[in-house]
N, C-alpha and C positions, 0 to 999 in steps of 0.2 A: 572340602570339595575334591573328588579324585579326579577330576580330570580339566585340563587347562580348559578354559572359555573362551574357546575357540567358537563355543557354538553359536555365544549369545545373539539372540536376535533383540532386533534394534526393536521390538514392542516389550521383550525383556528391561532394553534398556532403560526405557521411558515409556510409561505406561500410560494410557488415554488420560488417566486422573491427572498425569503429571504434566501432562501436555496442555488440558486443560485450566491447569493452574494459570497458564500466561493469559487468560481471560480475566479471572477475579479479579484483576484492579481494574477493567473495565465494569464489572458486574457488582462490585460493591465499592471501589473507591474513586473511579474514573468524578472527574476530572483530577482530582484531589492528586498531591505529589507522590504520596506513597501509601500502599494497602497497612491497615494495622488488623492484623490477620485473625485474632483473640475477638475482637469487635465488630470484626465484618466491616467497616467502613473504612472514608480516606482521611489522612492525618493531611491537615490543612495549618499552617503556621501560622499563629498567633489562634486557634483555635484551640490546642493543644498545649497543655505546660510544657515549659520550654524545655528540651534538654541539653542545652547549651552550644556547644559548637556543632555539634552534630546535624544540629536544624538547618547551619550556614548552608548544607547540600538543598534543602529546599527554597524553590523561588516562588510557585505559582504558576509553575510553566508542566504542569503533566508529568514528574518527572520520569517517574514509570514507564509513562506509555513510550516516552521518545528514547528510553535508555535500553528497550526492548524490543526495537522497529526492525535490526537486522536479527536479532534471535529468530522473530516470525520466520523473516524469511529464509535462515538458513534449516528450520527448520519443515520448509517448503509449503507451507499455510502463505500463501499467496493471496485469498481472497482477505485471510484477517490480515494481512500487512497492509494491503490495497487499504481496505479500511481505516485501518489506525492511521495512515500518511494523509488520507483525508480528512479521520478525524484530528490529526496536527495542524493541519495546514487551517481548518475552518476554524478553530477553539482556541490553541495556544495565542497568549500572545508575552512578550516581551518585555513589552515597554513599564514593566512592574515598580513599584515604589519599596522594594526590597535590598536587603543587604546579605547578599550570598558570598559562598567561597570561589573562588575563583578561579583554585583547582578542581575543587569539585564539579562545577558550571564546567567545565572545560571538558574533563574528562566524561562525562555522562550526558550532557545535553549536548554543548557543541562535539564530542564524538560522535553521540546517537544522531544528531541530522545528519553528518556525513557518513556515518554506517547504511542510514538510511537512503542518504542520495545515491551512495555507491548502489544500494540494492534495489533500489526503483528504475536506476540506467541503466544498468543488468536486464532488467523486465523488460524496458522499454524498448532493449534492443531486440528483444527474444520476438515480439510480437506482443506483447503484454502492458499495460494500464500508458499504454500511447497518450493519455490524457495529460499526464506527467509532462511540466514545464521546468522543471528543476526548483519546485517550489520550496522543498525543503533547502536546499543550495542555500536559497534568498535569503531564509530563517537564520541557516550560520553564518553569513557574513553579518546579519545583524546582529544577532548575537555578538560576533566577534569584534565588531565595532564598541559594542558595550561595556566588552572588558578590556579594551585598549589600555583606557585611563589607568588604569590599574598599573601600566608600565610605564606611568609616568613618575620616573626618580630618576636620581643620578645614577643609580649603579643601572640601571635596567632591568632589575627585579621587581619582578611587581608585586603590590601589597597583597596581603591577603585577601581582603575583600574588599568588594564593590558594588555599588550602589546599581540595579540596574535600569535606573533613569537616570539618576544626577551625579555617576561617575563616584570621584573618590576626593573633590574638590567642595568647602560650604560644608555649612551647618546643616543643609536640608540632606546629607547622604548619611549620617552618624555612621561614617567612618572616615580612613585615610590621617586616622593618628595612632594607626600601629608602626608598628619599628623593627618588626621581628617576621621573619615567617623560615617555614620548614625547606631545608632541600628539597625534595621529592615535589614541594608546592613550587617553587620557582621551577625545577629543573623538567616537571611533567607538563609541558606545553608543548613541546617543537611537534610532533606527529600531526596533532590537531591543527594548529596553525597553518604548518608548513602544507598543509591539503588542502585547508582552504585558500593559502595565498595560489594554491596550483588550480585549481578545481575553478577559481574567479581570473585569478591572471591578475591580483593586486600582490603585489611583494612584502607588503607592510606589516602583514602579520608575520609572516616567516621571517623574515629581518627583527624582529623584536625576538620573538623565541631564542631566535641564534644567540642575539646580545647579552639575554638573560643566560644561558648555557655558556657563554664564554667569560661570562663574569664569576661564574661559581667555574669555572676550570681554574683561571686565574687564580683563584682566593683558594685551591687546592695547600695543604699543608704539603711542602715543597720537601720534604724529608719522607713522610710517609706515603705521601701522593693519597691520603684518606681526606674527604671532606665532614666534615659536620653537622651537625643535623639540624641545628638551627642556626641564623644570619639574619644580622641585621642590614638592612635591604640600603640603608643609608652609606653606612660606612663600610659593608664589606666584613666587617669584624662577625668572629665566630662566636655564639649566644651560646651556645652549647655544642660541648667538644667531644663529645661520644661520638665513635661511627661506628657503623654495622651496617647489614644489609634490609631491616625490618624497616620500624615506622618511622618517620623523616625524612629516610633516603632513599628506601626502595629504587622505585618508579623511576628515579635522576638515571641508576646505571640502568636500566631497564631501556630508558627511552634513547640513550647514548647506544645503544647495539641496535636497536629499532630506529634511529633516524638514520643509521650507515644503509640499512636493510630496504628504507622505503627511499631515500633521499640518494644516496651513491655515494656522500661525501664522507671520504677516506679520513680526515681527521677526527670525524667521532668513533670510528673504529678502534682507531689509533688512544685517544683519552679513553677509551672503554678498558682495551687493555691495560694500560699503565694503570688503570684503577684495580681491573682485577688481579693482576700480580699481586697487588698490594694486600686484597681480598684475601686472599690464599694465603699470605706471606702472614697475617698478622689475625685475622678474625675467624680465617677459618680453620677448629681445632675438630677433622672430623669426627664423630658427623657432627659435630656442632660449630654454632656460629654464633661467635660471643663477641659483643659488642669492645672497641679500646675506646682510647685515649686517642685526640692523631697528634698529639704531639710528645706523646709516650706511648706507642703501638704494644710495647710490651706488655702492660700496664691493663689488665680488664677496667672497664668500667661497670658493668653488672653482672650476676650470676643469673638471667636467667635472660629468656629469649621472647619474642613478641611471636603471635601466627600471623603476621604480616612474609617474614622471610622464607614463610613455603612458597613463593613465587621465587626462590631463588635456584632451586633446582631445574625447573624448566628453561630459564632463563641460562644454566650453563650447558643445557641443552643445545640450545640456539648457537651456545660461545663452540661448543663442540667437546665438553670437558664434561666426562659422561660419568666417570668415574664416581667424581665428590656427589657429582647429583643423587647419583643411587643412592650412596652413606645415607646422605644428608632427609632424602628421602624418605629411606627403610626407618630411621630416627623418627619422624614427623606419623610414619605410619603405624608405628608400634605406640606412640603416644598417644594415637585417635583411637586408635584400642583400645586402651585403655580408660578411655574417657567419654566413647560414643564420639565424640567431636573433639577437635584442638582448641582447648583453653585459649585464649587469646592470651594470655601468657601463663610459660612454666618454666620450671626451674629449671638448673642442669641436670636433677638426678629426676627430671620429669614430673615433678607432683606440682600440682596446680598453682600458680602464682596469681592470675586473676583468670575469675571462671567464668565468664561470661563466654560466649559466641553466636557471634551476630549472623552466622551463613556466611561466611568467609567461602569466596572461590581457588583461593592461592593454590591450594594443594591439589583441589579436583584438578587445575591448570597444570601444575607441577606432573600428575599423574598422566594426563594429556601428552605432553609433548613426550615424556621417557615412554612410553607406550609407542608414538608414532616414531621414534629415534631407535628402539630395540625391539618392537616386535614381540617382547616377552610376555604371554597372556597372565605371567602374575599380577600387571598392570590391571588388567578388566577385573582379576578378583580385588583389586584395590576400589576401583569405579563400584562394584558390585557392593562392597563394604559402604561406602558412601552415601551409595543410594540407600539402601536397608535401614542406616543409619537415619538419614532424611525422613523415611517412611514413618520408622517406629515413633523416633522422637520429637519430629520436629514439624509434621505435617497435622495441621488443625482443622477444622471444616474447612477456615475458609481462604489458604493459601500456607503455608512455612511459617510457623513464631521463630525468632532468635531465640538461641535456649538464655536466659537468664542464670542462669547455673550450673556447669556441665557434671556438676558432683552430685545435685539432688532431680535434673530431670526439669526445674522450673521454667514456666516460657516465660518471654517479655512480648509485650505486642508491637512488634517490628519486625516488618519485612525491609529491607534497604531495597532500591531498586538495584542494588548489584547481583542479588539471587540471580532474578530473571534477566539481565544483560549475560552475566560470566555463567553462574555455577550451569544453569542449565544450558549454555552454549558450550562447554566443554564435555559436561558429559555426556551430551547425544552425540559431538563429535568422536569421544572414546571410543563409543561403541556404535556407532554409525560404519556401513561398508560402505564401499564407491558410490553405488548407484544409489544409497537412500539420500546424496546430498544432491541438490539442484543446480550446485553450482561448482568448481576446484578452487577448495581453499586455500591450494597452494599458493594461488595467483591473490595473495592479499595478505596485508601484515596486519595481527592482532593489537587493538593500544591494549595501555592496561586495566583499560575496559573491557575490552575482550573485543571491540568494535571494527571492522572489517575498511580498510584503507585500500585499497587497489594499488599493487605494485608497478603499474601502467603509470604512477605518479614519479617514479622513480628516476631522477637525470643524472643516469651515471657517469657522464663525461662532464658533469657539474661541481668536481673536487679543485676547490681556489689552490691557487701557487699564493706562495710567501711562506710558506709554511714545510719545513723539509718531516719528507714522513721516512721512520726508522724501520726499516723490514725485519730486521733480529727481533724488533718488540709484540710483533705478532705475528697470529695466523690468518690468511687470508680466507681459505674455507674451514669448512666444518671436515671433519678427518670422517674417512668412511667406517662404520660402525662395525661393520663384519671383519673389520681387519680388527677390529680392536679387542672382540669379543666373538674369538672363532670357537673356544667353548662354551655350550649352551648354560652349563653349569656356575660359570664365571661371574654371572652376576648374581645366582642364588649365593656365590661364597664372600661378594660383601655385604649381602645381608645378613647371614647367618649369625658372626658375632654380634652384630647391632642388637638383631631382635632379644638376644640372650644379656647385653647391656643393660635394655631398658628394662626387660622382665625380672631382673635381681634389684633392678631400684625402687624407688616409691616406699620405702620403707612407713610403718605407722610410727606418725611424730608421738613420743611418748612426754608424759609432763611431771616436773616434780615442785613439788609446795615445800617453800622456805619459811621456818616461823619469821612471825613478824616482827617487827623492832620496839622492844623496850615494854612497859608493863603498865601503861598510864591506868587511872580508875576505870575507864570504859576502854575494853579491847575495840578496835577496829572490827576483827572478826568476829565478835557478839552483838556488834549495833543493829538495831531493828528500827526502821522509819516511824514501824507505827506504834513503837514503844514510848509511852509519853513519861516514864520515869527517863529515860535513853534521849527524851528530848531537851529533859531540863539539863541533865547533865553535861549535853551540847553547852545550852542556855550559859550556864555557869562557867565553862573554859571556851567566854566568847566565839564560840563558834553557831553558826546561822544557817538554815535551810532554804535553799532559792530552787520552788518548785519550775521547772522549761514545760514550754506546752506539750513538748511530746511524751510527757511522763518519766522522765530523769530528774534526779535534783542535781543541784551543784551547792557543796559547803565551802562557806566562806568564812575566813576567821580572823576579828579583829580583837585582839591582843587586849587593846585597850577597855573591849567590854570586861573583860570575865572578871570573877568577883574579886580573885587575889591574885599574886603574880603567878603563886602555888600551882592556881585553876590555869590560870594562862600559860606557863610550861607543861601543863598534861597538853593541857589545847595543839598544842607545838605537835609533842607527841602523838598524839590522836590524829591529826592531819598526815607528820610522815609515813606513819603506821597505814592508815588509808592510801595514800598514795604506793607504799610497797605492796596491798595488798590490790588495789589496783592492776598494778603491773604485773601481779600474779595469774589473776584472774583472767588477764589477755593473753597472757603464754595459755590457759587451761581453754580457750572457748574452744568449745565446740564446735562442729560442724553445721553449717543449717541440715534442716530434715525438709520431706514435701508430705503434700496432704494431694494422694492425686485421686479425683472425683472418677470413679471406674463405674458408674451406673448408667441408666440407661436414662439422656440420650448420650453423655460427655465420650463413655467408654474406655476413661483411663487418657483423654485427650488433654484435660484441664488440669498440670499441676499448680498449686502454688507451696512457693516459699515459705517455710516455718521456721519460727524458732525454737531449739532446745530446751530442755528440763536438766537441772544438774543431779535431780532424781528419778526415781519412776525407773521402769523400762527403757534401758537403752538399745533403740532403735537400729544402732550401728551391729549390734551385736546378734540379731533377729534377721534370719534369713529370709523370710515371707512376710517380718513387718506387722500391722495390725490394720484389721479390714471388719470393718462392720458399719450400719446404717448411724445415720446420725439425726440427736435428736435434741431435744432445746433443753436446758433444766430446768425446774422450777424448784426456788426461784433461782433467775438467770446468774445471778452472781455465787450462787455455789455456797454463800459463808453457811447456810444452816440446812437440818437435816433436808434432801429433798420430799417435796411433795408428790410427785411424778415418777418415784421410784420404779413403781414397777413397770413405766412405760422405759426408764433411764434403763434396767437392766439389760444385759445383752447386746448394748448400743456402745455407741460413741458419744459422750456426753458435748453438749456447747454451751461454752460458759462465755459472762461477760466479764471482764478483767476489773479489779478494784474493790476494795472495803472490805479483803483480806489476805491473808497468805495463798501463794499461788497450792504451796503444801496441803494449805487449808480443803480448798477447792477440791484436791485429789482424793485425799482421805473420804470426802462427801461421796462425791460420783462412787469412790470404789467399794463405801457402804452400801450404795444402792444397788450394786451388781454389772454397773459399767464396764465394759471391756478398754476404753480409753475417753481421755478428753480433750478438746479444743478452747485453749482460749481464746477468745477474741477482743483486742484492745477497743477501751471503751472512749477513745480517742479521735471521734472524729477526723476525716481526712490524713491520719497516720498511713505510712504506708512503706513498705520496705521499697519503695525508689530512693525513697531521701534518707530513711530512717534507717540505723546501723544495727547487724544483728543483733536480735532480743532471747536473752538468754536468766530462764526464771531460775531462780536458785531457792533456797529451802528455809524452813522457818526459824532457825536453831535449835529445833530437835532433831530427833535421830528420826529421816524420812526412809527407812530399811520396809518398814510396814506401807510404803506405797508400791506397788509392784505393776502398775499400768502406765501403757506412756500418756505422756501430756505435753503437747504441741502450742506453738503460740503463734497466730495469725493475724498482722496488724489489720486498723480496721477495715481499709482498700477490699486487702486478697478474703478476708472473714465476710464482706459482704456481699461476694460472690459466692460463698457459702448460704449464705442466710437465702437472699436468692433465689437457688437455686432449690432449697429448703421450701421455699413457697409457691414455688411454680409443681413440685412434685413432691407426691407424700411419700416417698422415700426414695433419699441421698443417700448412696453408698461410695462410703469411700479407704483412702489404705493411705495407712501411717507409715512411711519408710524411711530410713535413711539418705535414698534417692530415687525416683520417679523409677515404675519397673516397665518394659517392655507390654505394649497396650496388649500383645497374646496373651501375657503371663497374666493379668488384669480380668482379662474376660471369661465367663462363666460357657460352658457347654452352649447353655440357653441364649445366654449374649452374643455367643458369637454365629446363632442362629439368626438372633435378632439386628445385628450389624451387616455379615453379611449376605444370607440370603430375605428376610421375609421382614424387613424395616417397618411397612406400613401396617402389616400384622399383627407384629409386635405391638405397634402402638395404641392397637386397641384393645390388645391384653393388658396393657399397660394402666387400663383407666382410663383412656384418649388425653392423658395428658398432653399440653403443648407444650414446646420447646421456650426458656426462659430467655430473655432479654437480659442481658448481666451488664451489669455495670463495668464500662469500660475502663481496663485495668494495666499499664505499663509498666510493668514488672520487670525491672533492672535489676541487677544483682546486689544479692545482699553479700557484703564486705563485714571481715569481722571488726568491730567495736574500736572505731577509733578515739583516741583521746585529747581531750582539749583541757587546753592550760593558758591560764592568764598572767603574765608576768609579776603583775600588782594585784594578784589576789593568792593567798595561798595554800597550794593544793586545792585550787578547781582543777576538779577530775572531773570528769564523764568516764563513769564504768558501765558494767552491764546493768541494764535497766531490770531490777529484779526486787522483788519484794522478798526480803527476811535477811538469810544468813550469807556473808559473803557479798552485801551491797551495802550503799549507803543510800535509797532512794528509798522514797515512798510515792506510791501510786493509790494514793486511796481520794482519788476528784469526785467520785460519788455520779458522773456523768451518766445518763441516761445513754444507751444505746441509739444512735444513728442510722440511718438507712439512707444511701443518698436518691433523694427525689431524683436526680436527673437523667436514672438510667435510661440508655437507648432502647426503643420499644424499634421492634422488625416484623415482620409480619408474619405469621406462620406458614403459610403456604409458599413464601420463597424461600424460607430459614429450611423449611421442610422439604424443597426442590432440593436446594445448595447439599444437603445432608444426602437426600436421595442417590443425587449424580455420584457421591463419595462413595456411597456403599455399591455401585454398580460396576465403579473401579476396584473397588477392594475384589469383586469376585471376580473381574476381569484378571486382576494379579495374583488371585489364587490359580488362574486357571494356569496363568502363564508359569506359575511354579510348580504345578503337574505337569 
């Protein structure tokens, strides 16, 4: 871009489509707690497999709708806020027979009704929705009363979660026998409380907040002044002794400079600072921010970093310390370069540590305040970056998927309602001018919800004596910016080295193969599962085959069977040899690959997760990948010549996994004239949320004579394939290394048909309808962990692969599955929802001419 972005216009910014995105949880998951975007509908708990803690943020209580009540209104949609607080006020209700978090309850609900109440008295003073009694008010004191109990302990920390009918006391709450919970969970309350003890004129909430905050000052490690990220809420004692600025503790120093801000009282000022001294002194090596020890600050504790702590740069915005933000920043931005999105964690030299991202707002936040703090329009091409980002990768028909992957492009179906609370509350404000907002945000403190507090709450002559405050230990304002950065150039020069940091890192991790140990009758790296001479030989140095449902074996070896001790010492042998060769094969996995459906209707919208071939076409190395229609084989499992050959030619072959070499399988299709193939596990209810990357390996011959890639799709993400295979008679799709950009994806004719002439298309098409797919929550695949039994020995879990370089067999003989209970939608709304997409899309072309 040659010229700063100065110009952008705020429909640049956020575009009709995006705007109308804060609808779809009304439109396809309203009342439901949160949109699952892939599916079109709402994730309702205990409807939904669990995904562990993650669920505690849902109650039952709309979460959505109330965690996005002030977004509406800042973003001056006044008829749909009206709305939604009516539809709060008549629908929600509370009094639930659920066990949620209590941070999360706190920040997203009880913020969102007071975001909400704040922006309804707002209205009501202007001349607007006069009907308004302070209904939502009523809401969070109720609430607030619900999760009192939760503060009931000696230290004044409250549990994590709480029942919200029966408290945290009895057998009928199944909770209140944890012992543990996180900084950031005790220490993120006071904003919320402290508003409503003001907003009602009861103290009781605010009083508890403070207790909780003054008992984690207290329990501060008194050398380092660094607190810990987990406490046991009984005794005060530190669970874990890492500190940093990410997850556990965030939000603690966050809400210590935000309750000075909203509250007046100088002592949180005061602990904020001596905290961040400490900050600086010990974690922060810029631009980076690496977690210690607090009671060896010297001492790292991890090498690598969470995307929680891009909220810490704007946060030293606020402190007035503009410098480290930038580093720390320009770090965080060169990383999302790299990646389309920030990993939810990476290393120090940047490369992926876990790939998931959920729509994290931290950074869009971070980018937000150094923007309104310096004025510097590099900031909007950051926002700019963002959004692009959001558009290409992560926007689906029917709202935002979380990418499940950020190295292959994969979605999960999960929207959190923090999207629509923060990321889109920040970047309309980035790029918003005076007049597009309706109200002066100055006049309000953000939680770390992003949630709007009225500084009108604020009793600055409310700072208690007994407490002597040290003026050396801090600054009282913010230092003026112009004095600190009178050359305009000053902050392009600490970026400059950063960006050229991170650009020489990320190196390709390379791998080397150590032979294996010792020379028993059967090598470890020659065993074939479904070699039945290679079974007996098992058989003979007592060792045993223990087939798991998800198509892994685990060998077990009793000594005492094998025929001689002879046989029993190779047994020995054969097990360490496996187990070294094991840990071989975990240094060498691969990367996962995707399978993204770029036909017409998907358009390159639907990736999923695959697993690797340790033959065939390497995917990594193919710059355009492998893209052709796909078609069934006969017969489905590949072991013999096909039937269907000359329909298999020119295609993408789809196989069913089992009863024989995945090698096998390749050689078929690629007699037939296949250009690539899919396998698909024959595994019922398999599905890479639970199941660890699948990675096929070869049959112990020389696989040089296969030359086409072969992907592997458990059976979840392969029957959205099938699917979608039977809803239209021709699926086209592209074999990559990682999901490409939906332009790069679309054909001249496609992208005629996306976006100008949709319904046109459709009857070129055949009038095919839009498929119903099996709803699919796609979490990231993790490489191949291993489990071991103490009293059994060498159970491994390796790569689940049929031939050379495994010890599994998959040959279950299982019939193909299809799950009956896919969601059926109807066409002509599935076909509105689609419509409205493609009307934004030319809207946003227009807006980039």
């Amino acid at each position: 871009m040659g010229s700063p972005l100065t110009s952008i216009s705020l429909s640049e910014a956020m575009s009709r489509n995006e705007k109308n995105k804060l609808r779809y949880g009304s439109d396809h998951a309203y009342p439901a707690d949160e949109l699952m975007p892939l599916t079109c509908r709402g994730r309702v708990r205990g409807l939904e497999p669990s995904r562990g803690d993650i669920d505690d943020a849902l109650g039952k209580f709309s979460l959505t709708l109330i965690d996005t009540l002030d977004t509406l209104a800042l973003l001056n949609k006044t008829v749909e806020f009206e709305e939604a607080v009516r539809r709060v006020v008549a629908d929600v209700r509370l009094d639930n027979d659920i066990v949620v978090s209590v941070f999360e309850t706190n920040i997203r609900v009880l913020g969102g009704l007071l975001g909400g109440h704040s922006m309804a008295v707002m209205l009501k003073e202007s001349g607007r929705m006069v009907w308004y009694q302070d209904e939502l008010l009523h809401m969070a004191k109720d609430l607030g009363l619900r999760l009192l109990p939760a503060f009931n302990t000696s230290s004044g920390l409250p549990y994590p979660r709480v029942n919200l009918r029966y408290g945290v006391r009895g057998p009928e709450t199944r909770t209140g026998t944890e012992t543990d919970t996180c900084t950031a969970c005790a220490g993120t309350i006071i904003l919320e409380f402290a508003a409503l003890s003001r907003f009602t004129g009861d103290p009781t909430f605010e009083a508890h907040a403070r207790r909780a905050l003054d008992f984690l000052w207290e329990k501060r490690q008194r050398n380092s002044n660094l607190v810990g990220t987990t406490i046991n809420i009984h005794s005060g004692e530190w669970v874990r002794r890492d500190s940093g600025v990410g997850a556990g503790i965030d939000s603690y120093y966050e809400y210590l400079m935000k309750a000075y801000i909203l509250l007046g009282d100088d002592r949180f000022l005061q602990r904020f600072n001596t905290h961040y001294a400490s900050i600086m002194k010990y974690i922060s090596q810029p631009p980076l921010l690496l977690d210690v020890h607090i009671h060896k600050p010297l001492l790292p504790a991890r090498t690598w970093m969470d995307s929680l702590l891009a909220f810490f740069p704007g946060l030293q915005v606020l402190k007035g310390d503009i410098r480290p933000a930038i580093e720390t920043h320009e770090m965080l931005y060169q990383v999302t370069k790299k990646h389309n999105f920030l990993p939810e964690a990476f290393t120090t030299d940047f490369r992926v540590h876990w790939a998931q991202h959920p729509l994290r707002p931290e950074f869009a936040e971070s980018t937000y305040f150094l923007y309104k703090a310096t004025r510097d329009p590099y900031y909007l091409e950051v926002g700019r970056t963002i959004l692009e980002n959001l558009n290409r990768f992560a926007r689906v028909p029917c709202g935002f998927a979380a990418m499940k992957d950020v190295r292959t492009g994969s979605h999960e179906d999960r929207m959190d309602s923090f999207f629509l609370a923060e990321m889109f509350k920040y970047l309309f404000l980035l790029f918003a001018e005076e007049d597009d907002l309706p109200f002066n945000v100055e006049d309000y403190v953000f939680t770390t919800e992003a949630h709007l507090l009225p500084l009108s709450l604020s009793t600055a002559s409310n700072s208690q004596a007994g407490e002597e405050l040290d003026d050396s230990n801090f600054e009282w304002t913010c230092p003026n910016t112009r004095l600190l950065f009178p050359d305009p150039a000053f902050p392009r020069n600490l970026r400059k080295p950063i960006r050229s940091t991170v650009d020489k890192s990320c190196p390709r991790p390379t791998t080397h193969r150590e032979p294996g140990m010792g020379r028993p009758p059967l090598r470890a790296q020659d065993f074939m599962a479904s070699n039945p001479e290679h079974l007996e030989l098992l058989r003979r140095m007592g060792v045993s085959l223990i087939h798991l449902k998800d198509g892994r074996v685990q060998l077990v070896q009793h000594a005492t069977q094998a025929v001689s001790a002879i046989a029993a010492e190779d047994g020995m042998r054969f097990m360490q040899e496996m187990m070294e060769l094991s840990s071989q094969q975990q240094k060498e996995q691969l990367p996962p690959r995707a399978v993204q459906i770029v036909s017409h209707p998907y358009f390159g919208r639907v990736v999923l997760t695959a697993g690797p071939a340790q033959f065939g076409l390497d995917l990594s190395k193919s710059s355009s990948g492998m893209r052709g229609f796909v078609t069934v084989a006969e017969p489905y499992n590949g072991c013999s010549e096909l039937s269907n050959g000359e329909i298999v030619a020119g295609r993408i072959a789809l196989l069913q996994r089992g009863q024989c070499m995945f090698a096998e399988k390749a050689r078929h299709i690629h007699k037939a004239g296949a250009i690539g193939g899919i396998v698909i596990d024959d595994n019922e209810g398999s599905s890479s949320d639970t199941a660890p990357l699948f990675q096929m390996a070869g049959d112990g011959r020389n696989t040089d004579d296969v030359t086409l890639p072969l992907l592997f799709l458990f059976h979840k993400e392969g029957n959205i394939l099938l699917e979608a295979l039977k809803e239209y008679r021709e699926v086209e799709v592209l074999l990559s290394d990682k999901a490409r950009d939906r332009g790069e994806t679309l054909s001249k004719t496609e992208r005629r048909c996306e976006y100008e002439k949709m319904l046109i298309c459709e009857e070129e098409k055949d009038h095919t309808s839009p498929a119903s797919l099996e709803p699919v929550d796609q979490s990231q695949l993790t490489t191949q962990e291993q489990t071991t039994d103490d009293s059994v020995l060498g159970q491994e879990s390796v790569q689940p692969a049929e031939g050379l370089g495994s010890y599994v067999s998959v040959d279950v003989g299982e019939e193909p599955a299809v799950d009956g209970d896919s969601s059926s939608q109807s066409v002509d709304s599935l076909m509105a929802d689609w419509q409205e997409d493609l009307e934004a899309f030319k809207q946003m072309e227009k807006d980039e001419l």
